[in-house]
Residue, then its C-alpha position, 0 to 999 in steps of 0.5 A: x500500500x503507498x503511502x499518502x502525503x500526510x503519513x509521509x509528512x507528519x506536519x502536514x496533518x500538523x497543519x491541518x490539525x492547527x488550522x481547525x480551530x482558528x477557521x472556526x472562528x473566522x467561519x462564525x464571525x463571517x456568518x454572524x457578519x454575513x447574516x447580521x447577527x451578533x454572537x456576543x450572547x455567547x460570551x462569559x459574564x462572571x458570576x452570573x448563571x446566563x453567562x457560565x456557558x461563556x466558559x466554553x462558547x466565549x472563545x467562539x465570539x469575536x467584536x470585529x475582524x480586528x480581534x478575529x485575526x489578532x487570535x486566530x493567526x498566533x492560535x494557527x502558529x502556537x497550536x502548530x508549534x505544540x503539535x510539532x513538538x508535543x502533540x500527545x498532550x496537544x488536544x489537552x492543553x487545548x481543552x484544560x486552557x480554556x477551561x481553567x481560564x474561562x472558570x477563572x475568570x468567570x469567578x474573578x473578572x469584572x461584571x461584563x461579557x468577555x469573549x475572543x480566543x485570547x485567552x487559549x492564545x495566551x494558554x498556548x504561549x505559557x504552555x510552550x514558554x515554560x515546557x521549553x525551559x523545563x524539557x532542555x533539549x536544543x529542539x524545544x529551547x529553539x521553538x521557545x526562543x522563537x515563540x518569545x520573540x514573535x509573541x513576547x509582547x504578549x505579556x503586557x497584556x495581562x496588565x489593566x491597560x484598555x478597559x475593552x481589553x479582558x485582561x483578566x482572561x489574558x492573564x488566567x489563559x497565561x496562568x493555565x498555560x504555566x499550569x499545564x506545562x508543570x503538570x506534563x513536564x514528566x512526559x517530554x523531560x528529557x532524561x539521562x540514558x547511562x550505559x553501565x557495561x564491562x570496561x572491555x566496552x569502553x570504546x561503545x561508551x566513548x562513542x555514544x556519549x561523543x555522538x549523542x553528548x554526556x547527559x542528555x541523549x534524543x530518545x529516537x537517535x538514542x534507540x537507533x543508535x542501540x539497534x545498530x549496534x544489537x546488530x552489529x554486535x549480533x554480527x561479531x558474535x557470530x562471526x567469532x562463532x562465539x557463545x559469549x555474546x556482547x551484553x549491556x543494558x541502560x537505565x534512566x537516571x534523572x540526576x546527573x551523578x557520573x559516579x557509576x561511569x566505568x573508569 
């Protein structure tokens, strides 16, 4: 069976995914525009029970295609930055973000009707700012970088600057974000692989540790790297004609203590 386009391209789906959300907010307001109708109604008004539903629809309304485009662009590329790099926890982040920022601020925010996608956007920015620093891997750290610099401005919005402007929502969609980071840190941290092997393998640690760096290993290089070498191990064997294979094993170590490093 050939393979299509997007099984041989995985960011394409990515693409596909990230676009989902941001269309259907330019779609709801050019028919609420289209067909005159305002879907203000759908926004959260705190602590009042006609608004409560505002705490999943809110993200859905938008005042002008001004505040359409100024959420739905940085929507499309943070949502695209977290499928490429986090996608298993993608669709959580999106969902927990709105929630825990729209509870938030219905409890807490002024007597008014909040509404645009601001608050994921800010949700979506906090979630990758922080799991870049917490996860340390040169991949992750770049994609921060990048995100604080295209979106870094974002942070003054969670200051009472505009009265039009729901800063609380900015401010309760960036607390989420942080949030979420701290409580899935443990499924993308990266951790210690060491080998602990006889010293005739020596040369195998030496080699591995100049390929792959002293501490911090990639997972998928790291596993290829030990397939390889299985095989080429497997070979030796049995051209030697030998039963005393060559064995190692690995555990994962979070400290980076060296002390059981042959030496």
């Amino acid at each position: 069976m050939k393979e299509t386009d997007v099984q041989k391209n995985p960011w394409i789906r990515d693409l596909i995914w990230a676009s989902v959300f941001p269309l259907l907010t330019i779609a709801i307001y050019g028919y609420g525009q289209w067909q005159d109708i305002s879907f203000s109604y759908l926004g959260l008004r705190p602590r009042h029970l006609d608004g409560i539903m505002g705490i999943v629809t809110s993200p859905l309304a938008h005042g002008s295609w001004d505040h359409v485009w100024s959420n739905a662009i940085p929507l499309w590329v943070l949502s695209f930055y977290i499928l490429q790099n986090y996608r298993s926890v993608f669709f959580q982040v999106l969902f927990y973000g709105i929630i825990i920022s729209g509870l938030c601020t219905w409890m807490s925010a002024r007597d008014a009707r909040h509404i645009g996608a601001s608050g994921e956007v800010y949700a979506m920015f906090g979630f990758l700012f922080l799991s870049g620093i917490l996860n340390r891997s040169k991949r992750t750290m770049g994609t921060t970088l990048l995100v604080v610099f295209m979106y870094g401005g974002l942070i003054w919005g969670i200051f009472p600057e505009k009265q039009e402007i729901s800063y609380e929502g900015h401010f309760w969609g960036l607390t989420a974000g942080l949030v979420l980071a701290w409580y899935y840190r443990d499924r993308f941290k990266v951790k210690r692989y060491k080998i602990i092997e006889s010293l005739k393998n020596r040369a195998f640690l030496d080699k591995a540790e100049q390929r792959f760096g002293k501490y911090y290993w990639d997972k998928e290089k790291h596993d290829a790297w030990m397939k390889e070498q299985e095989e080429m191990q497997r070979d030796q064997a049995n051209n030697m004609n030998s039963s005393q294979g060559f064995s190692y094993y690995y555990t994962i170590k979070k400290d980076p203590d060296d002390s059981s490093r042959p030496s």
